[in-house]
N, C-alpha and C positions, 0 to 999 in steps of 0.2 A: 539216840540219833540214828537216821540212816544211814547207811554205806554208802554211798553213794560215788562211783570210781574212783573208790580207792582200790579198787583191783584194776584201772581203766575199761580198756575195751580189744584187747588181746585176742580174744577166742572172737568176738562179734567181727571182728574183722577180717581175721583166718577165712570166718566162713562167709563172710559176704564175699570175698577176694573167689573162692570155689564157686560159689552161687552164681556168679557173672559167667562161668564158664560150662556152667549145667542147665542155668534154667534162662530164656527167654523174660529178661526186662530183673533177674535176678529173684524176682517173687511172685506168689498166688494172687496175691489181692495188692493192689494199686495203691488203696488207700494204708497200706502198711509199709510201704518201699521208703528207703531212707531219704527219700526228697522229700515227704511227708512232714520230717522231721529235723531237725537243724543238727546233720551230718558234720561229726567230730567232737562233739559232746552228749549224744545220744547211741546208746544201745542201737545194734542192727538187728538184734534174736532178743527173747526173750525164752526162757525155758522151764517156768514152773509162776505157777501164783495160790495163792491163797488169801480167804476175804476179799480186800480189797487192795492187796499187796501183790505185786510180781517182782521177780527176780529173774537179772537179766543170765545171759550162759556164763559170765563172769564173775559173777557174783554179788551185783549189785541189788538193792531192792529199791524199790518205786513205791508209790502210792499213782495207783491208776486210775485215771478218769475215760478214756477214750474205751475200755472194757469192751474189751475185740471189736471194737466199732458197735456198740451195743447188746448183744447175746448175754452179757453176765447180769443177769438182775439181781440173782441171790448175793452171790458173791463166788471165788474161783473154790475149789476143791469142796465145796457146798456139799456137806454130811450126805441130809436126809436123797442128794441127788447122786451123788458118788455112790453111794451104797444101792441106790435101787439099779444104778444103769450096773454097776459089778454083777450085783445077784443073778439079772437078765442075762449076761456075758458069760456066768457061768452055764449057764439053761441053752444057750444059744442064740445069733444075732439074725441067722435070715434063713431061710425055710423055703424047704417045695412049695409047701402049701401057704394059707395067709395064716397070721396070728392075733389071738385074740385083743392085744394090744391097741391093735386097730379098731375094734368096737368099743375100746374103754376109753381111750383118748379123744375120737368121735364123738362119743355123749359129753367127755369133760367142755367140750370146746362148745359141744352144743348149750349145754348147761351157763356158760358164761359170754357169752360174745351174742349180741343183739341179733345181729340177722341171721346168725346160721342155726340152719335147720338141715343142711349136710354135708360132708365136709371131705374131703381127698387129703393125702399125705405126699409130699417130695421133701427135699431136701434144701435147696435155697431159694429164696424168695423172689429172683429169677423165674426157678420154675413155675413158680403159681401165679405171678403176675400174667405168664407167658397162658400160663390156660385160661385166669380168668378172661382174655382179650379175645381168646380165640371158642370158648363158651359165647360170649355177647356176640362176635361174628355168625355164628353157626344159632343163634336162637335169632337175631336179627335180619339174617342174611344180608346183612351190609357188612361192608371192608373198612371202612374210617375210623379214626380214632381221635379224640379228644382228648391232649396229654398234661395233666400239671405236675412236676417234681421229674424224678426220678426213678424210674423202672428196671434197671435191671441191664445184662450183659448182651441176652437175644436180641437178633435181628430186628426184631417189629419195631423195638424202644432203640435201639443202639445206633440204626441209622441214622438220629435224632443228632449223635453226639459229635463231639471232633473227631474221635477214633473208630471212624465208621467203614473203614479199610475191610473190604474181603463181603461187603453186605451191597446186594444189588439194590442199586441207587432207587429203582421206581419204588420202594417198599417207602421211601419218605414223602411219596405223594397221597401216602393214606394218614400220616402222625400230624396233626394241627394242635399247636401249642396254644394254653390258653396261660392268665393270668390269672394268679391267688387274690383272692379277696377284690376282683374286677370282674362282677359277671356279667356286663357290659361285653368282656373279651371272647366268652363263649357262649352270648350269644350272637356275633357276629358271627361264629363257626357255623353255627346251627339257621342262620340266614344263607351262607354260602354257599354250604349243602345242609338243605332239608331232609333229605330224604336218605342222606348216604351215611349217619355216622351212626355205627353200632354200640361205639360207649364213649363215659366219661369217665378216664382214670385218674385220681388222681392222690396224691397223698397230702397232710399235715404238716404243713411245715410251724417250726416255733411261736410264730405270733396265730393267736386268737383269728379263727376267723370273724369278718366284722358281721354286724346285725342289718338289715337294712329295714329302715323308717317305713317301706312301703308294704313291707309283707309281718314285720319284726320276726322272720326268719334270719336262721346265720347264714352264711355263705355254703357251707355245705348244706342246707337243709335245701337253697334255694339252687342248688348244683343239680342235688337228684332229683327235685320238680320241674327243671327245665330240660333235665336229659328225657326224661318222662313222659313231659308236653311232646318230647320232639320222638316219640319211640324208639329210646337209648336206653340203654343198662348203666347203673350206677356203681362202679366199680370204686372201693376205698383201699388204695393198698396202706396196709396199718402193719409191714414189717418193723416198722421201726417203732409206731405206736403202741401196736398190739400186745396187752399188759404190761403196759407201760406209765400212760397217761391213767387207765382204770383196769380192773381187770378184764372187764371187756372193751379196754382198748378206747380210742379217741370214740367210735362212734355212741360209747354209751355216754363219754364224757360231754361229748356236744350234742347229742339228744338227735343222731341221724342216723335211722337203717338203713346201707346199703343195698344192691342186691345181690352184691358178691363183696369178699373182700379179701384180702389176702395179708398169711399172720409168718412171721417166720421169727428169727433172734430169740429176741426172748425167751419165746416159748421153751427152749430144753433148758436154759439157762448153762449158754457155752457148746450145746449137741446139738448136731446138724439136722435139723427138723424142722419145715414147713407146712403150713396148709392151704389151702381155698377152700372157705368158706361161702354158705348163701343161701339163699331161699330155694326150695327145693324147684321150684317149676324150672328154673336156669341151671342149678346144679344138673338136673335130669339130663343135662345136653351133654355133660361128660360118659355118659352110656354110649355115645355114639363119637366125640370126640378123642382124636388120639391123644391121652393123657396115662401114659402106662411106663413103668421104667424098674427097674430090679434092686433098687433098694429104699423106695417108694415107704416100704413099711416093715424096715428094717428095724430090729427090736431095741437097739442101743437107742436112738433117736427116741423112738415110744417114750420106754422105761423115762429117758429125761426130759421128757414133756408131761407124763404122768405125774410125776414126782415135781416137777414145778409147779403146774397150776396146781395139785392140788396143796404147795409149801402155800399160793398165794390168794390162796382158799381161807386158810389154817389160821398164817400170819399176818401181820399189819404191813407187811413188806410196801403196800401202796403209799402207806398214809407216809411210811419211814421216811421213804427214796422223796417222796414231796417236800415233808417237812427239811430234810439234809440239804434236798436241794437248794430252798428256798434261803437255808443260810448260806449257802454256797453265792448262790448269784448276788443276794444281797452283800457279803461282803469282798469280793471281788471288785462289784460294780461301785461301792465304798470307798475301799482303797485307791483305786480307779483313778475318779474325783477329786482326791483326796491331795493325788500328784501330779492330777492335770493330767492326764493322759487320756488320748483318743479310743476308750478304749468300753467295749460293753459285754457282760456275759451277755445273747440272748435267749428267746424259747421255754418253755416251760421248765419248772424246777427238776424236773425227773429226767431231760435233754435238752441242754442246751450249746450252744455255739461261742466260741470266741471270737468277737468281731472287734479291728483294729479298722482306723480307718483316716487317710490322708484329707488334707485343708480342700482337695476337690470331692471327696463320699465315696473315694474308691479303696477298696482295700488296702491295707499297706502290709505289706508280707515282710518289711526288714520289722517294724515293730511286733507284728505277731511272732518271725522268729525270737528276736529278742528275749518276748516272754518266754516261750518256751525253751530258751536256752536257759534261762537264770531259774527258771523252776522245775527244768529235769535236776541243774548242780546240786540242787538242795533237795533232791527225791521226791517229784511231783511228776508224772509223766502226764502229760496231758499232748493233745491234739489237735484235729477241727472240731469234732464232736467232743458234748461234755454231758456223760451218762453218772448217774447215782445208782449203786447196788444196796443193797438191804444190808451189808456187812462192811459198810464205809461207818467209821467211829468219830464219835466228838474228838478224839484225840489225833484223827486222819484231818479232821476240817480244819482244825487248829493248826494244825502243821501247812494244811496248805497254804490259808490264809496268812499266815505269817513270812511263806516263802514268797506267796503271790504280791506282799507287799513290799518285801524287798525286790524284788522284779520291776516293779511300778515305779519304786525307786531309782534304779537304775535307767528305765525307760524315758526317765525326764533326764536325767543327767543327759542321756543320747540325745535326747530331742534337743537340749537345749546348748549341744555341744555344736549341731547343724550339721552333725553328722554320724546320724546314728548306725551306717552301716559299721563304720569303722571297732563300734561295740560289741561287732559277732565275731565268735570264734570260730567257728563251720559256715558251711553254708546254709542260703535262706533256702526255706521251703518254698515249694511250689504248689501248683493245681494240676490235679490229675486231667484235666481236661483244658491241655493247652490250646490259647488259640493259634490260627495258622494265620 
C-alpha cells in the first residue's frame, strides 16, 4: 500500500507558510499553486519522484498523472537520461563558444518531426512560440495573428488572457481568436483582414480534429490551405503534442506539415528544452530575427533531449503510453457510468483531461474537487491534465482504478445527498484564469 499522509503535511506547510512571504502568488507556475489542488488534503512540495511515483517533502508517495504538467514521458529519475544529462555536467553545462550538442540534437529533431528541416533551441515553450510569431511577421511583413488554444506567458499571446496586467493593450488588436474544428470561424478572420494576417497558430486539443465531406481533409490539413490561400504561415505549437501523440508529434499523427512548429516538455523528459522547428525558407528569417539568449544551448537541456528522443527511437515508449492510456480512460470512464456520475476522462490516451460537468454543461469544480480529494487519500495525484509516462505499471493502473472507483463511489453519495460540497475536506479548486 501507499503512505499516503500518514506523516500529514507538516513540512508542506512550513514551507508554503515561507513561500507566501518570499515569492509573489507563493509559486513559479500557476498551474502548480495549491488552488490547483484541493488544499488540506493535498501536498503543497513535492521533492523527489521516480518512474511513475513521487514523494511529497513529508514523506508521502503518489502515483502521478499530471507529470510536471507533461515533460515526464519516460518516467521521473529515467536511467538511460539521468546518466547522460550527469556525464555532460561533468564535461560542463554552457560555454564561450557553441557545443556540439547543438548539431546532434538539430539532426535528431530533423530526423523525426515532419516539417523541420531546421531547428533553434530555448528553453520553454513560451520562447519558441514567441519566435515562431514573430518569424511569420518578419517573412510576411504583416502584424495579425490567428489564435487557437493556448500560447504561452509573452505579450503577443498573454494580452489575450484575464491576466493581461502590465501588457500594452493595442497589442490585442492584432490576436483574432478562432474556433477548433469551425473553419467557418477563421475564415471569417481572413475575410476581415485579407491582407493583414501573418499566421495561424494553433495547437491540438484532445478531441480528433473533424474531416470535412467537401475536401475529406481534417481540420488541420484544411487550417494550413486556407492560411496558404490567404499568404499566412502555418504555425502548429505541438509543446504538448510533440512526442507525445507520435514521435513526430500530432502532425505526423494527423497527416499535416506545418511550416513551423514548436516542440518543448517532452522532449528532455523533465529538462528544460525547447525548440522551433520548420521548413527552411522561414526558419531562414531567424538570421535576421532577434531570437538569441545565453542558455539557448545549454548542454544539460541537450544531453536530455539527446537521450530521450533517441530512448523514443530505441523503445516502444509510443505504443506503451497509448496502450496504458487507453486503459486508463477506458476504465475511469467505466467506473464513471457505472455510478452515475457526470463525469468523462477526455483527449487522446497518451493526454487527457478530467471533465465533470453540472445539469446546465458547465463545469462543476465541487465534483472535480471531490475526485481529486478521494484519489490523492488513496495515492493517486492527479490534476487537470492526465499524461501517461512509459514507466507507469499495470500494477499503477490497477491501483488507480480501484481508487478512482471508490471516488465515484463516493461522488454519488454527495450528489445524491444534494449537497455535495459539504463532502470536501479542503477547499475546491480553481481556474488559473479567473474571470473578472
Amino acid at each position: 500500500m501507499l503512505n499516503v499522509a500518514e506523516n500529514g503535511f507538516v513540512v508542506s506547510e512550513s514551507l508554503w507558510e515561507w513561500a507566501q512571504r518570499l515569492i509573489p502568488s507563493g509559486t513559479q507556475t500557476l498551474s502548480k499553486a495549491p488552488n490547483q489542488f484541493v488544499e488540506g488534503v493535498t501536498p503543497k512540495y513535492l521533492r523527489k519522484g521516480a518512474g511513475a511515483h513521487v514523494w511529497d517533502v513529508d514523506g508521502n508517495e503518489y502515483i502521478d498523472y499530471p507529470l510536471a504538467l507533461g515533460p515526464i514521458i519516460l518516467g521521473y529519475n529515467y536511467a538511460p537520461v539521468v546518466e547522460a544529462v550527469t556525464r555532460q555536467i561533468t564535461q560542463g553545462t554552457t560555454f564561450t563558444l557553441m557545443h556540439p550538442l547543438e548539431v546532434d540534437v538539430a539532426e535528431l529533431v530533423v530526423t523525426v518531426v515532419p516539417c523541420a528541416e531546421m531547428v533553434r533551441f530555448a528553453k520553454n515553450g513560451a520562447d519558441v512560440t514567441t519566435a515562431a510569431v514573430r518569424v511569420a511577421r518578419a517573412y510576411t511583413g504583416r502584424d495579425h495573428v490567428a489564435y487557437c488554444g493556448y500560447h504561452g506567458c509573452q505579450d503577443w499571446y498573454a494580452v489575450t488572457t484575464p491576466r493581461d496586467r502590465g501588457i500594452p493593450k493595442v497589442l490585442k488588436k492584432l490576436m483574432h481568436p478562432f474556433d477548433y474544428n469551425r473553419i467557418e470561424t477563421l475564415e471569417a478572420l481572413f475575410d476581415s483582414y485579407p491582407d493583414d494576417m501573418a499566421c495561424v497558430i494553433m495547437e491540438v486539443p484532445g478531441e480528433d480534429p473533424c474531416v470535412y465531406e467537401n475536401s475529406g481533409r481534417n481540420f488541420l490539413q484544411e487550417v494550413r490551405e486556407l492560411a496558404h490561400r490567404n499568404g499566412a504561415l502555418f504555425i502548429l505549437d505541438e509543446i504538448v503534442t510533440g512526442f507525445r501523440y507520435s514521435i513526430g508529434g500530432a502532425q505526423e499523427y494527423y497527416g499535416v506539415e506545418p511550416d513551423l512548429c514548436c516542440l518543448g516538455k517532452a522532449m528532455g523528459n523533465g529538462f528544460p528544452v525547447s525548440a522551433i522547428a520548420g521548413k527552411k525558407e522561414f526558419m531562414k528569417e531567424l538570421e535576421e530575427v532577434f531570437f538569441s539568449m545565453t542558455f539557448s544551448g545549454d548542454t544539460v537541456g541537450l544531453s536530455a533531449a539527446k537521450a530521450t528522443i533517441e530512448e523514443l527511437m530505441k523503445k516502444p515508449v509510443i505504443e506503451e503510453i497509448w496502450r496504458k492510456g487507453e486503459r486508463l480512460h477506458r476504465g475511469l470512464n467505466m467506473a464513471a457510468a457505472q455510478w452515475g456520475v457526470p463525469f468523462k476522462v477526455t483527449g487522446k490516451p497518451p493526454r487527457g483531461t478530467l471533465v465533470f460537468k453540472d445539469e446546465e454543461g458547465r463545469e462543476d469544480l465541487i465534483l472535480k474537487s471531490l475526485f481529486l480529494q478521494e484519489t490523492v487519500k488513496r495515492g493517486i495525484l492527479f490534476g487537470g491534465p492526465v499524461f501517461i509516462c512509459y514507466t507507469h505499471t499495470e500494477e499503477d493502473m490497477d491501483r488507480t482504478l480501484n481508487a478512482s472507483f471508490e471516488a465515484f463511489r463516493l461522488i454519488r453519495e454527495a450528489i445524491d445527498s444534494e449537497s455535495p460540497q459539504d463532502y470536501l475536506e479542503g477547499k475546491p479548486v480553481t481556474t488559473v484564469f479567473r474571470k473578472r
